[in-house]
Each structure stands twice: as structure tokens, then as C-alpha cells.
C-alpha positions as CSV (number, residue, x, y, z in Angstrom):
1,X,-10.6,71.1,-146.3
2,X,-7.5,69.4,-148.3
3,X,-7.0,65.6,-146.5
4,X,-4.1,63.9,-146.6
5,X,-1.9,61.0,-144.9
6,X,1.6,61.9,-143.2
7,X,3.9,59.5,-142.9
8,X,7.6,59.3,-141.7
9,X,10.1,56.5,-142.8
10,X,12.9,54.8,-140.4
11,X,15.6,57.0,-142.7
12,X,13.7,59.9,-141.7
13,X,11.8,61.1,-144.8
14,X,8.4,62.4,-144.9
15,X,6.1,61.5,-146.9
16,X,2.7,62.8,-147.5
17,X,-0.5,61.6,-149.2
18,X,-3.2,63.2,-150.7
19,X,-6.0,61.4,-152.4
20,X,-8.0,62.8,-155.0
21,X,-10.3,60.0,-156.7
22,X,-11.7,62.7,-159.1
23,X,-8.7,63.4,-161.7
24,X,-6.6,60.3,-163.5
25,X,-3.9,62.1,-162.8
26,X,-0.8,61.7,-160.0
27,X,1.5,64.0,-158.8
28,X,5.0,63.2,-157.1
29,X,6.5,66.0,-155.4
30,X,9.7,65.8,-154.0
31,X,11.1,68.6,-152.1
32,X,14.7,68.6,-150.8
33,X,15.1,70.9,-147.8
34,X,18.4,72.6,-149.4
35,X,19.1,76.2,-150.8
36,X,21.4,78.5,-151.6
37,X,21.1,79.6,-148.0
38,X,23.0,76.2,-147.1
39,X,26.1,76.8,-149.5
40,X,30.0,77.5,-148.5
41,X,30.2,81.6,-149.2
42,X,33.1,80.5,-151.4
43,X,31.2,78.1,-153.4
44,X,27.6,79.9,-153.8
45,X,25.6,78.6,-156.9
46,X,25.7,74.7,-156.0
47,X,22.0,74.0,-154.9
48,X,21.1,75.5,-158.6
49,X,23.8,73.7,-160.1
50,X,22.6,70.2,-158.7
51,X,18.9,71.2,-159.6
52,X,20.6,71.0,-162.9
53,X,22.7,68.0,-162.7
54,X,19.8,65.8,-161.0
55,X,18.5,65.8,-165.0
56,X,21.8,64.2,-166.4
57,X,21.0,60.5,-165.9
58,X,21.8,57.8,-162.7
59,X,23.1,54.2,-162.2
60,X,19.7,52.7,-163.8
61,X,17.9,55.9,-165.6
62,X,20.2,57.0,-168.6
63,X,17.2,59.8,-169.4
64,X,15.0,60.7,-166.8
65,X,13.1,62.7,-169.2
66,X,13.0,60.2,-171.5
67,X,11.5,57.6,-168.8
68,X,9.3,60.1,-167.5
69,X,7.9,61.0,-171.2
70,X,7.6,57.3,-171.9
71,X,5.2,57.4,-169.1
72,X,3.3,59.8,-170.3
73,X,4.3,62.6,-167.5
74,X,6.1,65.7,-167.5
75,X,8.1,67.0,-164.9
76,X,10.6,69.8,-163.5
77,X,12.3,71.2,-160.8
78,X,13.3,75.2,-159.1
79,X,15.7,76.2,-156.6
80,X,15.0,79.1,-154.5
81,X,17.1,80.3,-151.5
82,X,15.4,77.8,-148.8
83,X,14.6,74.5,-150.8
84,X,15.1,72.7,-154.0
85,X,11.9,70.6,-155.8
86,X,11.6,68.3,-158.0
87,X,8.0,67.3,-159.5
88,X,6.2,65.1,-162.5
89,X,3.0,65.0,-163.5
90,X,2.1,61.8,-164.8
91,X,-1.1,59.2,-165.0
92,X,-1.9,57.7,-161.5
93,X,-1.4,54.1,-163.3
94,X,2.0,54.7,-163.7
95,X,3.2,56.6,-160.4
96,X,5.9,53.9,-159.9
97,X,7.7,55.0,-162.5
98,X,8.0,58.2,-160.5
99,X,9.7,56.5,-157.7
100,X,11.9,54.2,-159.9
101,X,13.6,57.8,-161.5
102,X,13.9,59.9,-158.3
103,X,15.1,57.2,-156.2
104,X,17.7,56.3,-158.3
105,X,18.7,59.7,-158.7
106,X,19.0,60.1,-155.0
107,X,21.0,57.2,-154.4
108,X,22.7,57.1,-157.6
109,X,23.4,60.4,-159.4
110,X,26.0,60.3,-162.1
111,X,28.1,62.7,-161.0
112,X,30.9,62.7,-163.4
113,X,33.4,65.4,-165.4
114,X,31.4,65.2,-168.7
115,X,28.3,65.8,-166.6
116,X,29.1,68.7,-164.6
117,X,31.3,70.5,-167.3
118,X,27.8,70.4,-169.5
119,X,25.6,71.9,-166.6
120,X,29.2,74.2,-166.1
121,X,28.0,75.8,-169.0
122,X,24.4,75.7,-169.2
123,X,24.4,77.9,-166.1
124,X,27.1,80.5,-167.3
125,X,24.7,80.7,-170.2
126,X,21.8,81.1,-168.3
127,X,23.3,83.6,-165.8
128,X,24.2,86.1,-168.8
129,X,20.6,85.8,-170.4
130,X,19.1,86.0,-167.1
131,X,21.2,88.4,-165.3
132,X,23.0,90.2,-167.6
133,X,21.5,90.5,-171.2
134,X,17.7,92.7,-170.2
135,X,17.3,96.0,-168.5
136,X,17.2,95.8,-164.7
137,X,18.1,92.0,-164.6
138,X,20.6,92.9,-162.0
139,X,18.3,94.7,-159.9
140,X,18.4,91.2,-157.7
141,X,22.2,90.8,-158.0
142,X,22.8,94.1,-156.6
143,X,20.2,94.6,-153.9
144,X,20.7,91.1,-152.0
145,X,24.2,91.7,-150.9
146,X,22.9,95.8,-150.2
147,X,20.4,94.1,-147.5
148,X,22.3,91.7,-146.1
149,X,25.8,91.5,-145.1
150,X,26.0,88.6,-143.2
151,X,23.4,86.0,-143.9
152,X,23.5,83.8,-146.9
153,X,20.6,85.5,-147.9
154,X,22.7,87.9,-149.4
155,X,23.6,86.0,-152.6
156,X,20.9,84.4,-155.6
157,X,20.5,81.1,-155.8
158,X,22.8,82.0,-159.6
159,X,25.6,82.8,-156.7
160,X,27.8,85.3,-155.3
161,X,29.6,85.4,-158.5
162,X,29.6,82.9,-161.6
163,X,33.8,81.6,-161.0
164,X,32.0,79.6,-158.6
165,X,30.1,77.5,-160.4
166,X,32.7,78.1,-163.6
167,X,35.1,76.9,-161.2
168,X,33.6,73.9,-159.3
169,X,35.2,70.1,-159.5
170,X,33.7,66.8,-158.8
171,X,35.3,66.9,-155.0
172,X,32.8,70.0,-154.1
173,X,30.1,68.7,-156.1
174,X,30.1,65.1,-154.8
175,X,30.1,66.2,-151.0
176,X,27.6,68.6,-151.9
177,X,25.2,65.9,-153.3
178,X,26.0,63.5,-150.4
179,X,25.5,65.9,-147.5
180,X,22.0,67.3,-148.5
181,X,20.6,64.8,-151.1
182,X,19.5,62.3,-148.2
183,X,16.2,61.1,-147.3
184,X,15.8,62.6,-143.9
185,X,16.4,66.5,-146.2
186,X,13.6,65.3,-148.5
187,X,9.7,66.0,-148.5
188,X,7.8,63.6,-150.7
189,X,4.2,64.4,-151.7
190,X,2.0,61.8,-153.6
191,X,-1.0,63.2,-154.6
192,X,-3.7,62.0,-157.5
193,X,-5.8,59.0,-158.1
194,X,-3.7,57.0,-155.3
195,X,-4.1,55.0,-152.3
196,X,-2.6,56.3,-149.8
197,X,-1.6,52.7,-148.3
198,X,0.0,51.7,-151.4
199,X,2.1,54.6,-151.6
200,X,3.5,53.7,-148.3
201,X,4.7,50.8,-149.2
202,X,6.0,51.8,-152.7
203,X,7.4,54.3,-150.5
204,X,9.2,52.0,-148.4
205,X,10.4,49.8,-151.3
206,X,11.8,52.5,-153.2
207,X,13.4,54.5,-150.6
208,X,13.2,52.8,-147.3
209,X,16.9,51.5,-147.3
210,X,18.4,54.6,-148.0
211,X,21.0,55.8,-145.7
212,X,20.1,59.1,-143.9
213,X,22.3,62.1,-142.7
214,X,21.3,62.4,-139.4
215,X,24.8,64.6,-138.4
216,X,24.0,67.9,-140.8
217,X,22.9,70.6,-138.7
218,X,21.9,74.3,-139.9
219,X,23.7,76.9,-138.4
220,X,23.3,80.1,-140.2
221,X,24.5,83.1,-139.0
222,X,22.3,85.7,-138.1
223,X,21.5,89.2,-140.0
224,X,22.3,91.9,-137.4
225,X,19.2,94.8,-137.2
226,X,19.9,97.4,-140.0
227,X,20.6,100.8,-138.1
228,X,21.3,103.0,-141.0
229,X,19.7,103.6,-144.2
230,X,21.5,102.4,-147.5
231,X,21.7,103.5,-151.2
232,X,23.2,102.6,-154.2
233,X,23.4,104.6,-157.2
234,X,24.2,102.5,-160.5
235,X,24.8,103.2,-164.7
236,X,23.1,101.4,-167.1
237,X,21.8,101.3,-170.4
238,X,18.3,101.4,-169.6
239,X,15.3,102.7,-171.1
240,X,13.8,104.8,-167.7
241,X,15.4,105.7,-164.4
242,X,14.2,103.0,-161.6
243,X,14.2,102.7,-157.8
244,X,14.7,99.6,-156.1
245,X,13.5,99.0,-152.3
246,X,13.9,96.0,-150.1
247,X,13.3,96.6,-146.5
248,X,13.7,93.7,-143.7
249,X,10.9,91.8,-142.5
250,X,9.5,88.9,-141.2
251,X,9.8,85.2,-142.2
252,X,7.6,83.4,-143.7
253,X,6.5,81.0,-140.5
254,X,6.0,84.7,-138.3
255,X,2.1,85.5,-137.9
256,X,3.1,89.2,-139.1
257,X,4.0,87.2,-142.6
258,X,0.2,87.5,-143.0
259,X,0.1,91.3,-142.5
260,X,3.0,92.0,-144.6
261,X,1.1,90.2,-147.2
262,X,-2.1,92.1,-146.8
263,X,0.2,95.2,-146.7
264,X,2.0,94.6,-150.2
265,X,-1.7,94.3,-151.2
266,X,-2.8,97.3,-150.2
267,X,-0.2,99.3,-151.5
268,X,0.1,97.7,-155.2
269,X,-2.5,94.9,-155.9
270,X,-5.2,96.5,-158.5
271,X,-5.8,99.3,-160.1
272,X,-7.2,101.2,-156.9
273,X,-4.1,100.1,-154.4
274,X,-2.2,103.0,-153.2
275,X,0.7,102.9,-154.7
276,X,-0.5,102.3,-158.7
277,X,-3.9,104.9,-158.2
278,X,-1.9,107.7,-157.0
279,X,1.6,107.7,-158.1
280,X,0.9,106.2,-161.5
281,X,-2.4,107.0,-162.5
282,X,-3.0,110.4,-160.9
283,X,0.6,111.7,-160.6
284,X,2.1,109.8,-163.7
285,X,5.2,109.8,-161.7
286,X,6.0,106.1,-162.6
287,X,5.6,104.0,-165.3
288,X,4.7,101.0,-163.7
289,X,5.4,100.7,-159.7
290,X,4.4,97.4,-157.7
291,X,5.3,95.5,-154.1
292,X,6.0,92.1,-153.2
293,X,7.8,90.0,-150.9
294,X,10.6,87.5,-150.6
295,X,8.2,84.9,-148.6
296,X,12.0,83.1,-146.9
297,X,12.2,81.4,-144.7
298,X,14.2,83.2,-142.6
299,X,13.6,86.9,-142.3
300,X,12.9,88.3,-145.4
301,X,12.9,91.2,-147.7
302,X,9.9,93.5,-148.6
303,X,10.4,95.3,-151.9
304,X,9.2,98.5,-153.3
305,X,9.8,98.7,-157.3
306,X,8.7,101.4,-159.8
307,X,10.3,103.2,-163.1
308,X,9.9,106.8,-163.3
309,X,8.1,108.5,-166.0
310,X,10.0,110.4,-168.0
311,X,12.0,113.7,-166.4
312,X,10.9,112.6,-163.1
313,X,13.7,112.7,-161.0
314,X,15.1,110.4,-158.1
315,X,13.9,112.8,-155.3
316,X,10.6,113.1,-156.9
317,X,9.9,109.3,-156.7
318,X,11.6,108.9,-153.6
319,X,9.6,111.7,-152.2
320,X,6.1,110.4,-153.3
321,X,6.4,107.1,-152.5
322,X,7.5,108.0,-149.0
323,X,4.3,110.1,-148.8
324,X,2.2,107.3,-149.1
325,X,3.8,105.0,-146.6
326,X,3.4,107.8,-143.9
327,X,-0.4,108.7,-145.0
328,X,-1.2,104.6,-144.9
329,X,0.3,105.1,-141.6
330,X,-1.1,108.4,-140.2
331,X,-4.6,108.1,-141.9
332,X,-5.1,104.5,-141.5
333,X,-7.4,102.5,-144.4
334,X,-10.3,103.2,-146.1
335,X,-13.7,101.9,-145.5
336,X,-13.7,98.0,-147.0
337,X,-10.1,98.2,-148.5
338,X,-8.6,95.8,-145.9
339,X,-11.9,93.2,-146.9
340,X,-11.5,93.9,-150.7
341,X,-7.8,92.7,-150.4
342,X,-8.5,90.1,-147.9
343,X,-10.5,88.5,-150.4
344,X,-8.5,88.7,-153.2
345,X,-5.8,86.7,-151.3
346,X,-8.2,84.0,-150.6
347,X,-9.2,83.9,-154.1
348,X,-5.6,83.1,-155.2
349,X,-5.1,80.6,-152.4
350,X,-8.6,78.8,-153.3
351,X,-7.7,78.9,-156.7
352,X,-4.6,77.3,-156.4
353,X,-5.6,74.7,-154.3
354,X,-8.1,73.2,-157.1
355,X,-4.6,72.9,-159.3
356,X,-3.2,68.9,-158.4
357,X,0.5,69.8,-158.6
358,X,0.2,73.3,-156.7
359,X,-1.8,71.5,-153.7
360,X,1.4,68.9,-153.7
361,X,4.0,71.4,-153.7
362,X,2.1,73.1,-151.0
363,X,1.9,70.2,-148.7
364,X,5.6,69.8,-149.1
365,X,6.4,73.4,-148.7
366,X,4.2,73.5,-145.4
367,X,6.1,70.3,-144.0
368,X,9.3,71.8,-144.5
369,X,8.7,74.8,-142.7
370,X,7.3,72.9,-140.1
371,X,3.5,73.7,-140.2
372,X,2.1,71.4,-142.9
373,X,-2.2,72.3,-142.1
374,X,-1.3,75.8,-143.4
375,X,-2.9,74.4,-146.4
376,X,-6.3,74.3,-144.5
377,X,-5.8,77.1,-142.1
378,X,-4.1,80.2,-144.4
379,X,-7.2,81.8,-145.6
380,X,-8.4,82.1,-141.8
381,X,-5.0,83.3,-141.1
382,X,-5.6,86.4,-143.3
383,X,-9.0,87.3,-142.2
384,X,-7.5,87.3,-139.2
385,X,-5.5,90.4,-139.7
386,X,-6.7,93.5,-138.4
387,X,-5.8,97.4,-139.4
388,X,-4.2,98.0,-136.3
389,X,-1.6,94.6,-137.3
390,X,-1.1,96.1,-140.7
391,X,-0.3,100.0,-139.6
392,X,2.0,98.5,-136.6
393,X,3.8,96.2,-139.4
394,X,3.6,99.1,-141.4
395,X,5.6,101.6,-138.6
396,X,8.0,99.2,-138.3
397,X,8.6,98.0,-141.8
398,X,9.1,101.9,-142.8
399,X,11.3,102.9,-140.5
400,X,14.0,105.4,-141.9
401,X,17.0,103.0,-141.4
402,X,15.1,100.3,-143.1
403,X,15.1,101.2,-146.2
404,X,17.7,99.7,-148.9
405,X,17.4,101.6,-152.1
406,X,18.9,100.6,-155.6
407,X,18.9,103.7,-158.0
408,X,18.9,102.6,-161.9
409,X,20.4,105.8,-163.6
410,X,20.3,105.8,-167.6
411,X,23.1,107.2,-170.1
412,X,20.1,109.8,-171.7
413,X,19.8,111.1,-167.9
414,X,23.9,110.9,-167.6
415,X,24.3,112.9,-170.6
416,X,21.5,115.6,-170.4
């Protein structure tokens, strides 16, 4: 059982506590409840942009690296379609140093041309090498918009397209920064060697006068159902043909998330999951072929990813791995599969909440989405899960109009 404090400040943002008297360590989590999903369609690419900018130096922290390494911690940050975080490491002694640099940065950010025409670049450079420069890096890119048509989803944190961030100015970026980088958007974790009364009130001194923005309301549209299969056929200099699947699901707050889950392990988690045993050790149909899952948190996108041996066609690939969903689903499981990947979830979620900084961002994550004891009540949520859950999620999830497939064609298969 993982304790901890909530509390909730006047300006409306959260803060959680949990102590751990048995490291020397703290960790300051700060989670700002702000993705791509939140950006104008016109100006995609801004939440990712602003994770980049929020390391450029404010009013009273010219270096926030520099501060934070003089305090012996490390830190860094990710965006991701639902939320942005921020985190450092550092000894407990020292926390406040923590709350000097991020609450400068939330108040006073230097936002300013030289500033934003640096992190202009950085991310055009980062979007080739990321996107653009390695076999199947596009794969994401491409099968976002094929999935959705309407909800934000539909675009990488990156963007829709890289003029937008090429092509920002300090009017988009400012309003950006002061609509969503408030204290009532923000999650802030403390946990380490701390007491979780004197957090509070470094809490309050730090951040307590900081104007909230109580007016911003999220109104996303909504993905219509999918009623007709889609596919997308594409040329590229890549070493082995590839299929791409992502199929709608459920979001991550959903009890089905949990099914899913145990589903995707089933099909590709080990070497005696369905997916790797039969179509890659048995048939040698595909190189390598593996499941996983957005985990949004809206409703999100299951994906089936494999590259085909060599000669083995598109219909051959499609064919078998459509023969295993319907067998999971006709024949049901095998005796102790659902246990043996029941288990090996738990493992990973026990394991990662012995790591400081991974409980923190977990405790934030949870309070953002609204359901902060899923850090003590997960593992029961996926024991929970039956056979009969997973082949109705399963029935559903597979349905023929579902399906959203990305086809990687290579120039050796164009010119044979």
C-alpha cells in the first residue's frame, strides 16, 4: 500500500505527498494537464514545443539545468497527447530548490524571439531524425490521421505538419503558455525523504499566489464509430515489408482498459504469446510481430505491428494474423494463460512502484485522470478480469470495420 497526502491550494492546484523515510532522495513531479490533444488544428506541435521552451531560462533562473545540477539533481520532462511533465530528482535537503525553478518558470517563462527561434529549430531537427531519417519512423505519422478523422487524436504530439511549429510567433506561443501553464492545470507530486506538512507550506509559499485559469474548458470533439475498414498502402526504402494495425478502443479510465491490456498480453508478451509462437516461431511468417496500446485518455488505439519475413506477402500476413484473432476468439484460452499474463502485469506494476520517481509520476498521472488510488488498487483491477471480459473485448475490438491497416511496401518488392 503506497500512502500519501492530497492536498488542494486556493488557485486550484493539487498537490500530492508521498513520504518515504528510507531513500535520501526527493522527487518533484509536476504534471501539467495539457497535450497535443488541446492544440488549435492549425497550430499542432505547441504542447511539445513549450516542453522545450520551459528549459530556456525565467525572470530569476537563467539555467534551470544549471540550478538544478548545482543541487545535485537531474531532471526532465515528455509530452504525450494528454499531459506534459516535468520532473527532478534531487537530495531531499534541497527540494526547495525544486520549487524555486518550476515556480518561476510557471509564472515567469522567458518567452522571447531568440528563445523560441532556438527551440524553432531543435524541433525541426528532431522531427527529421525522429520521423523521417530510420525505416518505419513514420509508421505513427501516417496511421494517426488513418484512425481518426476528427479528434485531435489524429495528429503526434511532433504535429500535423512541421510549418506549424516552423512557423509559430510569440503571439501564439504566449497565449499558449498563459492559457494552460496555470496552477489549477498542474499536478504536483513531492515524494522522498519529506514531510508532508512542510511541503504544504513550501507549497503555498512558492505557488500559492499564482493566478489560476478557472475559464478554460475542454471541449473536444468527438471520434464518430468507424463503420468501414481502412488501408493504406505506402513506398519506402525499407529493409522488409511491414503491416501496421490500430484498431479503436477504450480509454484509459474504462474498466475494459484492463482487458485490453491483458489481451495485448496474450497475443504478444513472451515467447509463448500467440502472436510471436505461431506466426514467428512456427510459421516464420514475420520477423518480429508485437501488440500494444495507446493507454489515452480518451479512447484509444490498439495496435498490431509485425515485418514480414522475406517473400511473404501482404495477404499472407494479413491472412495469419486474422487467424489467430478468430481462434482466440472461437477457442477461447488455454489452461493458466490468462494467470501467467496476469502475473506478469503485476510484476511490472510492483516493480515500478519500488522506483521513487515512477511512483511520483504515477500519483500525478492517476490525479489527473481523476482516480488517483489506482496506484493501490491496479493489480486487483487485473486479476479481476475474466476470459469471458477478454473474448467479449476481443469480439469487439476485431470487428471487420475496425481494423486500420498501414502497409510498408519496399523498392526490392516494387521492382521484383
Amino acid at each position: 500500500m503506497i500512502k500519501y497526502k492530497e492536498y488542494i491550494l486556493d488557485n486550484g492546484l493539487s498537490l500530492i505527498v508521498h513520504e518515504d523515510k528510507n531513500t535520501p532522495m526527493a522527487v518533484f513531479n509536476l504534471l501539467y494537464d495539457v497535450g497535443s490533444r488541446d492544440e488549435d488544428p492549425e497550430n499542432t506541435g505547441f504542447a511539445h514545443l513549450f516542453e522545450h521552451l520551459m528549459f530556456q531560462g525565467s525572470k530569476n533562473v537563467i539555467s534551470f539545468d544549471k540550478a538544478v545540477h548545482d543541487a545535485g539533481g537531474t531532471n526532465n520532462a515528455f509530452t504525450s497527447r494528454d499531459i506534459t511533465n516535468y520532473y527532478i530528482t534531487l537530495p531531499a535537503q534541497n527540494i526547495e530548490t525544486a520549487f524555486w525553478v518550476e515556480s518561476d518558470r510557471m509564472r515567469f517563462l522567458n518567452i522571447n524571439e531568440k528563445a523560441l527561434e532556438v527551440q524553432q529549430k531543435v524541433v525541426s531537427e528532431e522531427y527529421r531524425q525522429s520521423y523521417l531519417n530510420n525505416p518505419y519512423d513514420d509508421s505513427s505519422l501516417l496511421l494517426s490521421p488513418l484512425a481518426y478523422k476528427v479528434h485531435p487524436y489524429r495528429w503526434n504530439p511532433i504535429g500535423m505538419d512541421i510549418s506549424h511549429i516552423e512557423n509559430s510567433n510569440l503571439e501564439h506561443v504566449k497565449s499558449f503558455y498563459n492559457l494552460h501553464y496555470r496552477p489549477n492545470r498542474a499536478v504536483l507530486t513531492v515524494a522522498g525523504n519529506v514531510d508532508a506538512e512542510h511541503i504544504y507550506k513550501l507549497t503555498q509559499k512558492w505557488f500559492g499566489d499564482f493566478e489560476p485559469n478557472f475559464d478554460y474548458q475542454r471541449n473536444l470533439p468527438q471520434e464518430p464509430k468507424q463503420t468501414q475498414k481502412r488501408t493504406q498502402v505506402v513506398d519506402r526504402d525499407v529493409p522488409q515489408k511491414a503491416i501496421y494495425m490500430a484498431l479503436h478502443m477504450s480509454s484509459r479510465t474504462s474498466s475494459d482498459y484492463y482487458a485490453y491490456d491483458v489481451l495485448s498480453g496474450v497475443l504478444s508478451n513472451g515467447e509463448s504469446s500467440r502472436l510471436y509462437s505461431k506466426l514467428y516461431k512456427e510459421l516464420n511468417l514475420f520477423e518480429n510481430i508485437s501488440t500494444s496500446m495507446s493507454r489515452a485518455t480518451d479512447p484509444g488505439l490498439f495496435y498490431i505491428n509485425g515485418r514480414l519475413s522475406k517473400d511473404i506477402s501482404f495477404e499472407q500476413g494479413l491472412e495469419a494474423i486474422d487467424n489467430e484473432l478468430k481462434n482466440l476468439i472461437k477457442n477461447g484460452l488455454e489452461k493458466d494463460e490468462l494467470t501467467k499474463v496476469i502475473n506478469k502485469v503485476n510484476s511490472v506494476l510492483l516493480y515500478s512502484n519500488m522506483n521513487l520517481l515512477n511512483k511520483a509520476m504515477n500519483l500525478s498521472y492517476n490525479k489527473s485522470i481523476a482516480n488517483i488510488d489506482l496506484i493501490n488498487t491496479e493489480a486487483e483491477m487485473y486479476k479481476s478480469v475474466s476470459e469471458d471480459k477478454i473474448i467479449e473485448v476481443a469480439q469487439n475490438l476485431f470487428s471487420e470495420e475496425k481494423f486500420n491497416i498501414l502497409l510498408y511496401n519496399n523498392e526490392k518488392a516494387l521492382n521484383s
